[in-house]
py3Dmol code that shows the C-alpha trace and the ligand (Angstrom):
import py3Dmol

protein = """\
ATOM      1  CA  UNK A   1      72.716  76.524 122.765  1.00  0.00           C
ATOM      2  CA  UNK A   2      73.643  72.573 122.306  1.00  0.00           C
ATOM      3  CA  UNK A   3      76.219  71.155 120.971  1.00  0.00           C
ATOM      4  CA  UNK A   4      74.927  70.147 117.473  1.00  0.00           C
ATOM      5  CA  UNK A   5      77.036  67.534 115.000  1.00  0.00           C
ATOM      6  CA  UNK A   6      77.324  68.276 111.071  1.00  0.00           C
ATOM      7  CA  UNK A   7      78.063  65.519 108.855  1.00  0.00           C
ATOM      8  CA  UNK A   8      81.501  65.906 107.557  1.00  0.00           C
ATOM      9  CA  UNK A   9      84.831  63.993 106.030  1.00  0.00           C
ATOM     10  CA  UNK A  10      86.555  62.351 107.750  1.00  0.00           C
ATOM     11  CA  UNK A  11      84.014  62.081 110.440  1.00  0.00           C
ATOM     12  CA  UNK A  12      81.043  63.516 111.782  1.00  0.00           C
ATOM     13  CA  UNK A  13      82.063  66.775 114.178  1.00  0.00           C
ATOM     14  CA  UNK A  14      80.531  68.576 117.014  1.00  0.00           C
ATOM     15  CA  UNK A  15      79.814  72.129 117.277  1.00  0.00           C
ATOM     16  CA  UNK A  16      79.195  74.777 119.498  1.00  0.00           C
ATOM     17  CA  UNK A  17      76.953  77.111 117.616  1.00  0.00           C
ATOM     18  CA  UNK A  18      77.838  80.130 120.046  1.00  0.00           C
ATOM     19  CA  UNK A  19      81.659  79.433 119.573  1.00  0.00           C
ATOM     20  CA  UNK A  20      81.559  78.854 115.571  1.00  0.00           C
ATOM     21  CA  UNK A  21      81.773  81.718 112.567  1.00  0.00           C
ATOM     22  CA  UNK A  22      81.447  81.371 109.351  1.00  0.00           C
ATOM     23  CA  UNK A  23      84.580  83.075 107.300  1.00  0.00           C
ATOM     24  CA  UNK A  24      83.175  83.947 103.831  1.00  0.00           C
ATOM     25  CA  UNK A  25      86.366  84.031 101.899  1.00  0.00           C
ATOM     26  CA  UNK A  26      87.441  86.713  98.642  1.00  0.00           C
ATOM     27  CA  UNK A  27      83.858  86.000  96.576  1.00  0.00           C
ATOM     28  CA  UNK A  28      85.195  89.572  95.301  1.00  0.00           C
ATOM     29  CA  UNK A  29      84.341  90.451  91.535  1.00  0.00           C
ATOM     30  CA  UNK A  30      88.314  90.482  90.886  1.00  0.00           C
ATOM     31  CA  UNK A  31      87.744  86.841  91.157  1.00  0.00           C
ATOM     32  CA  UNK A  32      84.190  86.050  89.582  1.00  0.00           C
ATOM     33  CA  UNK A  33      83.824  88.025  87.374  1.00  0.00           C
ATOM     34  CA  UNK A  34      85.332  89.152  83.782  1.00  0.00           C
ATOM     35  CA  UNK A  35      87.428  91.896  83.655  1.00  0.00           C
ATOM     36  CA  UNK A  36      89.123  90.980  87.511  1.00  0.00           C
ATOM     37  CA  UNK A  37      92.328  89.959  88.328  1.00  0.00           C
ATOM     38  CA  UNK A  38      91.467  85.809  88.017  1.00  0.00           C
ATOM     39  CA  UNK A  39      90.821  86.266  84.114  1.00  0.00           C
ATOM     40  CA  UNK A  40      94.467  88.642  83.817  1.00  0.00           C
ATOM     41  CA  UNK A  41      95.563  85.269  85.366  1.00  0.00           C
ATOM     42  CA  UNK A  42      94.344  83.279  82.338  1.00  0.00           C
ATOM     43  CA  UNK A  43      91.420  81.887  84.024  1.00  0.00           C
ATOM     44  CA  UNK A  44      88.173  80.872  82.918  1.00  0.00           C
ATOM     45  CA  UNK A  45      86.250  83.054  85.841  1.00  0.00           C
ATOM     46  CA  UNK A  46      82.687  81.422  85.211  1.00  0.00           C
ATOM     47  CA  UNK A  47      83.891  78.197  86.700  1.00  0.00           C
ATOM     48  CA  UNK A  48      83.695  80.398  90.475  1.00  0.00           C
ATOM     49  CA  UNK A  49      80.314  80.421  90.123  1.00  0.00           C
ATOM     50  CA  UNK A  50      78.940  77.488  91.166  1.00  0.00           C
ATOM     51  CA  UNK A  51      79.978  78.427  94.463  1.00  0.00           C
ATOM     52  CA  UNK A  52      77.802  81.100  94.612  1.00  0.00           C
ATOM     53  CA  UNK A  53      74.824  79.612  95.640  1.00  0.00           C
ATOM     54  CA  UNK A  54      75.987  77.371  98.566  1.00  0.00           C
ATOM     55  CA  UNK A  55      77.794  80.215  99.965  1.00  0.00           C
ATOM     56  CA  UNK A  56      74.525  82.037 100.148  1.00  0.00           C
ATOM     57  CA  UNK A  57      72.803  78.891 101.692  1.00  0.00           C
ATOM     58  CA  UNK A  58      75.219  78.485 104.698  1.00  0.00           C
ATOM     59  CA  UNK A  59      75.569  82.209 104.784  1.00  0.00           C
ATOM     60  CA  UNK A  60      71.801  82.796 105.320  1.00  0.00           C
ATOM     61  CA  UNK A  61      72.048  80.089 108.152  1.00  0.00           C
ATOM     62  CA  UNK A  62      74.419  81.563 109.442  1.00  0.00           C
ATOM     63  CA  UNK A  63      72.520  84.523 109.621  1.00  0.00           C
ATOM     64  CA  UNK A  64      69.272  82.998 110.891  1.00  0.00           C
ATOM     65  CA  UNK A  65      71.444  81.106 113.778  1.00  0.00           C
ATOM     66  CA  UNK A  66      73.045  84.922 114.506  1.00  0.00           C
ATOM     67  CA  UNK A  67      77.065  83.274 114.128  1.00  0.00           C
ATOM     68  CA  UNK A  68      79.664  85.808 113.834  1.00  0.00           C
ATOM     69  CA  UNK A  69      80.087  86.218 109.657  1.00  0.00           C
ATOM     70  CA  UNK A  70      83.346  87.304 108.667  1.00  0.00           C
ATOM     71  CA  UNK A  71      83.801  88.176 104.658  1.00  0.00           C
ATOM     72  CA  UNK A  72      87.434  88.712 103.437  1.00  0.00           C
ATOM     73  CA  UNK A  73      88.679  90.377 100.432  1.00  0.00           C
ATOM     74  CA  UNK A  74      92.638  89.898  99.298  1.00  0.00           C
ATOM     75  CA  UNK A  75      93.386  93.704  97.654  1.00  0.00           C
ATOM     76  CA  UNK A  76      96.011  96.194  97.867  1.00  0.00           C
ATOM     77  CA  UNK A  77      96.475  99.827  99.025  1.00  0.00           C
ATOM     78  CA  UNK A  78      96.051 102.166  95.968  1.00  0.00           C
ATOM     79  CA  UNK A  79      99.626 102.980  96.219  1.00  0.00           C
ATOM     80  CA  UNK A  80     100.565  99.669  96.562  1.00  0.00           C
ATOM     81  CA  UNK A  81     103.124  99.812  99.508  1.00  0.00           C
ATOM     82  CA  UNK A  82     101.795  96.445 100.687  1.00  0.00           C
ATOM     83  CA  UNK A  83     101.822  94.743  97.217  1.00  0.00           C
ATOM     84  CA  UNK A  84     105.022  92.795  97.524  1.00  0.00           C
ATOM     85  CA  UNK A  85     107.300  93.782  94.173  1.00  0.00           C
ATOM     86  CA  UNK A  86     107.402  89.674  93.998  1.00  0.00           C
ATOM     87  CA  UNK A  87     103.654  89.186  94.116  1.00  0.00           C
ATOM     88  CA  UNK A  88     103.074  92.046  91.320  1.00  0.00           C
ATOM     89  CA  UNK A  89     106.149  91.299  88.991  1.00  0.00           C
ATOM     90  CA  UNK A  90     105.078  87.607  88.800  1.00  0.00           C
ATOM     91  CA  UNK A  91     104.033  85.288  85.779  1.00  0.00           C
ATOM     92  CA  UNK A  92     102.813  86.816  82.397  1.00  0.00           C
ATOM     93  CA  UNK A  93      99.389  87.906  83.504  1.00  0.00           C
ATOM     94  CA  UNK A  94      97.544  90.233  80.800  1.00  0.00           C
ATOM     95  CA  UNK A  95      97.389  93.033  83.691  1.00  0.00           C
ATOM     96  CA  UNK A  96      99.392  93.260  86.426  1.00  0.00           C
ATOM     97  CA  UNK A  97      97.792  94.566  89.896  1.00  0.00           C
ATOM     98  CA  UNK A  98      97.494  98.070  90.092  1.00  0.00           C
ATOM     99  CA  UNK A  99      97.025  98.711  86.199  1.00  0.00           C
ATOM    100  CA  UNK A 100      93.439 100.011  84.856  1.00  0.00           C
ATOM    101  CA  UNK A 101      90.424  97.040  83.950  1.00  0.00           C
ATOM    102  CA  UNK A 102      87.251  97.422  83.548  1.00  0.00           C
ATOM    103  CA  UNK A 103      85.956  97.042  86.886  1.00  0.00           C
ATOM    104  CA  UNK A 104      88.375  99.757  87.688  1.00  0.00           C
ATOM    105  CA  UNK A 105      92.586  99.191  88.794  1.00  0.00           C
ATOM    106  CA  UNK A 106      93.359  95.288  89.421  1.00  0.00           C
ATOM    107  CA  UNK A 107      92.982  93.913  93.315  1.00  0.00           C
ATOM    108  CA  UNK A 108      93.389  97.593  94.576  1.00  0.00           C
ATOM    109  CA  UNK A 109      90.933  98.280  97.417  1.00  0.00           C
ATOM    110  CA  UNK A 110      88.188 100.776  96.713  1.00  0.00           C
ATOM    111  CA  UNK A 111      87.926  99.870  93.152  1.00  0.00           C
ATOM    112  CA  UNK A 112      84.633  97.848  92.147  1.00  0.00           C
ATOM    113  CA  UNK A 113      86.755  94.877  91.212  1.00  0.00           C
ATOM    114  CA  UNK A 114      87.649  94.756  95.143  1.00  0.00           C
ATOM    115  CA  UNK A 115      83.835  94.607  96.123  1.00  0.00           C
ATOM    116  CA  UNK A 116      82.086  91.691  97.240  1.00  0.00           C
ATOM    117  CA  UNK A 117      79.768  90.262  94.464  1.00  0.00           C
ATOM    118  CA  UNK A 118      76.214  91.628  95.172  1.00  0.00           C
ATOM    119  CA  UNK A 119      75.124  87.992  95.850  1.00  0.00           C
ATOM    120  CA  UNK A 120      77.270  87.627  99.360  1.00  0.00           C
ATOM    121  CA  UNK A 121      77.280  91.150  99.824  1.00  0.00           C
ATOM    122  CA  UNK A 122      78.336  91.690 103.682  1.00  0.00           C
ATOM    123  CA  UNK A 123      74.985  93.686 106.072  1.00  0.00           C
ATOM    124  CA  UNK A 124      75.695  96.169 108.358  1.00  0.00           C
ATOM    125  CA  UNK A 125      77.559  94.530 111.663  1.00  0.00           C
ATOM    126  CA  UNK A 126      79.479  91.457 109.889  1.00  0.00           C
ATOM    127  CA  UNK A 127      83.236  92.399 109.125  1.00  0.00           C
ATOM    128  CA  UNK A 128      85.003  92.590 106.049  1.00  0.00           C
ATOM    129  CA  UNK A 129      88.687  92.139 106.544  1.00  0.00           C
ATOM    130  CA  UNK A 130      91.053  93.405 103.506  1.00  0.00           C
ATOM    131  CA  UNK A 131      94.335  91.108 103.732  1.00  0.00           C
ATOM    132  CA  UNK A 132      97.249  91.549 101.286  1.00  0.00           C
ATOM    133  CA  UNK A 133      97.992  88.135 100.874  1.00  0.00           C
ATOM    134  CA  UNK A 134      96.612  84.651 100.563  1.00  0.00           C
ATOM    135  CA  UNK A 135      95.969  83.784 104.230  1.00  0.00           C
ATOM    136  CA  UNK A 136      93.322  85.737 106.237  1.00  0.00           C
ATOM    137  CA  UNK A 137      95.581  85.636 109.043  1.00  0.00           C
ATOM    138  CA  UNK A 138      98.408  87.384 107.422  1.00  0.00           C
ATOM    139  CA  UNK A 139      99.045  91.098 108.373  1.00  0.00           C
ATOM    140  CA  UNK A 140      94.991  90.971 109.754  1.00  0.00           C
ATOM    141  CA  UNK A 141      93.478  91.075 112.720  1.00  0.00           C
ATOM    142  CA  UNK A 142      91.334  88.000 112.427  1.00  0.00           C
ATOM    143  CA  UNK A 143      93.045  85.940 115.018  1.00  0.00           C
ATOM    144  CA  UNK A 144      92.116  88.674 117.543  1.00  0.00           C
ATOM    145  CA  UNK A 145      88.485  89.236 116.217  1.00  0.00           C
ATOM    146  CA  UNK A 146      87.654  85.405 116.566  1.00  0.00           C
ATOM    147  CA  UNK A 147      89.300  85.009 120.191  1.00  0.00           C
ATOM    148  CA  UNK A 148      87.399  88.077 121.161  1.00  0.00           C
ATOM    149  CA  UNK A 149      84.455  86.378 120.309  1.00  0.00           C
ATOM    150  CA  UNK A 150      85.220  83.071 121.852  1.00  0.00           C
ATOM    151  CA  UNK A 151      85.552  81.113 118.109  1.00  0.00           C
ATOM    152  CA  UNK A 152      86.866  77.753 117.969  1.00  0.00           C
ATOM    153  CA  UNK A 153      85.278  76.176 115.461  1.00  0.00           C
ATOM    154  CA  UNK A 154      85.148  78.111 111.969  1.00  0.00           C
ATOM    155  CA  UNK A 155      83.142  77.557 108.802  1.00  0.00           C
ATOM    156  CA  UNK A 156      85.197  78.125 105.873  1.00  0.00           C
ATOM    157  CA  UNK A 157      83.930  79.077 101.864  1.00  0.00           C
ATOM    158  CA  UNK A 158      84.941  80.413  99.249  1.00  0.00           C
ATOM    159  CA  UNK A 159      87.717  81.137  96.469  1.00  0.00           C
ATOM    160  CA  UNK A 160      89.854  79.827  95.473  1.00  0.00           C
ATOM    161  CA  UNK A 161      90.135  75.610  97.275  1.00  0.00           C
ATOM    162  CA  UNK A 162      93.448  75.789  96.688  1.00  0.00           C
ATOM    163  CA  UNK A 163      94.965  79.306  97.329  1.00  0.00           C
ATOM    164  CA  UNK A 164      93.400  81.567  99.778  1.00  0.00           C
ATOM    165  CA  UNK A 165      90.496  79.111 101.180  1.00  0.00           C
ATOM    166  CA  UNK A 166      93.724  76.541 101.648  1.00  0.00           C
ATOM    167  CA  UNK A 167      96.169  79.296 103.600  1.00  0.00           C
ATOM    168  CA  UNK A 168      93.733  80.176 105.755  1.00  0.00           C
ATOM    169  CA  UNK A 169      92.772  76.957 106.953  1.00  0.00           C
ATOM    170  CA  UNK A 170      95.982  76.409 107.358  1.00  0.00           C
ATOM    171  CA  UNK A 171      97.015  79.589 109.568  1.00  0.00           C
ATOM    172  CA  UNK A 172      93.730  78.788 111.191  1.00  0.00           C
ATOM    173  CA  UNK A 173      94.337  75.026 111.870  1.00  0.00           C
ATOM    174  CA  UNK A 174      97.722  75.762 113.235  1.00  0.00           C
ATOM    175  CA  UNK A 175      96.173  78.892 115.935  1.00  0.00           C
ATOM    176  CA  UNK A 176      94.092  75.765 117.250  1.00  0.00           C
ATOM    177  CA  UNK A 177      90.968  76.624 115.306  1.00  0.00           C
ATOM    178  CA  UNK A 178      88.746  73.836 114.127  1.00  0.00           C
ATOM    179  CA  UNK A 179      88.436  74.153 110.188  1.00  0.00           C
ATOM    180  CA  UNK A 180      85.121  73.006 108.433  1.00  0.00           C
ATOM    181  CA  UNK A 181      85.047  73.633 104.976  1.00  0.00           C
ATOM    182  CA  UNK A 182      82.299  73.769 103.261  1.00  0.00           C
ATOM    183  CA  UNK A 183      83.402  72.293  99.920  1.00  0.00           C
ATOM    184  CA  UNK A 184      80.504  72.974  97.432  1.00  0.00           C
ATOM    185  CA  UNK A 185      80.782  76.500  98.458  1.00  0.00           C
ATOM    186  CA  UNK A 186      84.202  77.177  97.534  1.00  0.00           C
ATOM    187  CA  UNK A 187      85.495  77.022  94.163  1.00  0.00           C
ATOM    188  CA  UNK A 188      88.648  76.760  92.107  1.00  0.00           C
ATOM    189  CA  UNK A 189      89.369  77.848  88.367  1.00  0.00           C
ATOM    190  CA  UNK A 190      91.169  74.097  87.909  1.00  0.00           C
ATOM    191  CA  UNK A 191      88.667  71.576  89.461  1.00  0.00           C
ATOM    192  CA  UNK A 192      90.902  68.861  89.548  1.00  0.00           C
ATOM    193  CA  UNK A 193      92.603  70.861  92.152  1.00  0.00           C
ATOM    194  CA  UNK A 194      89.356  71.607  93.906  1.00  0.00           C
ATOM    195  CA  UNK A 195      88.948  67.703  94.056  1.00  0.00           C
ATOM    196  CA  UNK A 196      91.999  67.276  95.528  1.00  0.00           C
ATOM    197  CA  UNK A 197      92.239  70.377  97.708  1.00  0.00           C
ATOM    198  CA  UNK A 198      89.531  69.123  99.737  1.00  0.00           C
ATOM    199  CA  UNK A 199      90.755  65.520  99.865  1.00  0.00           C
ATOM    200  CA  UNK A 200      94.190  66.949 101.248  1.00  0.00           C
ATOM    201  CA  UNK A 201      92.172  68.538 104.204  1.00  0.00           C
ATOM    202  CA  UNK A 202      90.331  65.600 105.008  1.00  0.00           C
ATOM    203  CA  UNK A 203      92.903  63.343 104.463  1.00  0.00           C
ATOM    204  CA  UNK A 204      94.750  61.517 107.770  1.00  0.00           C
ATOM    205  CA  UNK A 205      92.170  61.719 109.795  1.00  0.00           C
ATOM    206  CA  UNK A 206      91.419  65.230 109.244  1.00  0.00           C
ATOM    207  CA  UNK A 207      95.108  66.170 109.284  1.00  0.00           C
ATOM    208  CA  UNK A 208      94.074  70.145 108.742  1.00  0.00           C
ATOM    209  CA  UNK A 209      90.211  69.862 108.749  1.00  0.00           C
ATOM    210  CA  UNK A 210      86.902  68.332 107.989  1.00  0.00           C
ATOM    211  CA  UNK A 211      85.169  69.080 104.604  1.00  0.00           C
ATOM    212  CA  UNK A 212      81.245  68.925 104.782  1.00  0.00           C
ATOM    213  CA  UNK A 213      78.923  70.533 102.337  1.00  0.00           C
ATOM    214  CA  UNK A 214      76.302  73.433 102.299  1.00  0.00           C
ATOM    215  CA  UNK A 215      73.236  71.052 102.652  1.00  0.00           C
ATOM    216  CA  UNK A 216      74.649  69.370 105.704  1.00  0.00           C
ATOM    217  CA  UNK A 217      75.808  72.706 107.483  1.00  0.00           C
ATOM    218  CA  UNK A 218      72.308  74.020 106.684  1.00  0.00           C
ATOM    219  CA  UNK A 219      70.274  71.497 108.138  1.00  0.00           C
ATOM    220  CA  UNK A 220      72.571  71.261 111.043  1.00  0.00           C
ATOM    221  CA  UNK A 221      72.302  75.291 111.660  1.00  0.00           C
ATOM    222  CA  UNK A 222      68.332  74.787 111.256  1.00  0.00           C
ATOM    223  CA  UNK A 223      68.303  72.890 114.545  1.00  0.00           C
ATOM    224  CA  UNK A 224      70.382  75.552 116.569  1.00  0.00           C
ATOM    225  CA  UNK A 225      67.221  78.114 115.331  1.00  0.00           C
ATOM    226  CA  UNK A 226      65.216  75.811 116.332  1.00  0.00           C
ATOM    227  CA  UNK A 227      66.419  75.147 119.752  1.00  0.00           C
TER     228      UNK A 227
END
"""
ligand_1 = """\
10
LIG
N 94.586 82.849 91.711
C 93.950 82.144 92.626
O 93.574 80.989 92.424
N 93.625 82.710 93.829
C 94.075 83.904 94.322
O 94.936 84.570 93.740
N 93.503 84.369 95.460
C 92.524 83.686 96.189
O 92.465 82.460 96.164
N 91.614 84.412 96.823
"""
view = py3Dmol.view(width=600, height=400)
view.addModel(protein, "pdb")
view.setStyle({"model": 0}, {"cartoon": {"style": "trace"}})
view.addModel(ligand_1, "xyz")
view.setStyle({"model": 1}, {"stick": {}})
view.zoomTo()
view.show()
């Protein structure tokens, strides 16, 4: 396949189509939706959504173009013995992880809360990769998943811009991957910190990325199909 260019901040990048996947990150109902761990935070959960949408845009490109699609989801064992005590014992939240909601116990894995939102929900062959922390490189096997497949370049979305979309870029960024994020499709429950998230990326020259948008990845994955 050619090299093919997507528009992006803070300059126009190059990809490899064969070499790039897209890493869909925690669009889990914990974190959309009412009930999840993001509203025992405080959070108003509906502002997630407008990520929805672009994240299904690139992801269906994605698809179409046949990239490796990698979804994440940040959970816990049931008897949470990888929950650190300092992670569960934090802040004031109105549940802590592990107790009972109503999309079943609170960022534990198997529950419904853990699942993928039925929008982005993962088809048979693409991995979904439980981490128990912010980064997707953290206690995962990610790093040897993408090198397996050749990945330099990845495509990053999802929730939240600040917190586990900005740890993983950064883990990525500093394994010598090339970090696109795709800001419309990630989200934050604070936008001003969205804003700025992706400015921080971008900023320096790109000091740990490039942000583009879902239109721009789109159209540029249209072209590898087409090719
Ligand atoms: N609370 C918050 O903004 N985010 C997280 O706790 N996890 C992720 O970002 N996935």
């Amino acid at each position: 396949m050619p090299r093919l260019q997507i528009d992006a901040d803070p300059a126009p990048i190059d990809i490899d189509p064969a070499r790039t996947a897209l890493i869909i990150i925690d669009m889990q109902r914990d974190f959309l939706e009412p009930g999840g761990f993001g509203e025992t935070l405080g959070n108003d959960v509906s502002l997630l959504g407008a990520a929805i949408e672009p994240c299904r845009k690139v992801l269906d490109a994605a698809r179409d173009t046949g990239l490796l699609v990698i979804h994440t989801r940040e959970g816990h064992r049931p008897d949470l013995s990888d929950a650190p005590p300092a992670k569960v014992e934090r802040g004031a939240p109105s549940m802590r992880i592990g107790d009972a909601g109503s999309m079943g116990r609170i960022l534990v894995r198997g529950e419904p809360g853990h699942d993928i939102i039925p929008a982005l929900a993962p088809e048979p062959g693409e991995p979904v990769l439980d981490k128990p922390g912010k980064g997707a490189f953290y206690q995962t096997d990610l790093e040897l998943m993408l090198k397996n497949r050749g990945a330099e370049t990845l495509l990053v979305c999802g929730v939240t811009t600040e917190v586990c979309v900005h740890t993983t870029v950064r883990e990525a960024n500093d394994r010598g991957f090339r970090c696109i994020v795709v800001g419309d499709a990630c989200g934050s429950y604070f936008p001003e910190f969205h804003a700025i998230g992706l400015k921080m990326i971008a900023a320096q020259g790109g000091i740990f990325g490039w942000v583009s948008n879902s239109d721009a990845v789109a159209a540029t994955l249209a072209k590898a199909e087409a090719a």
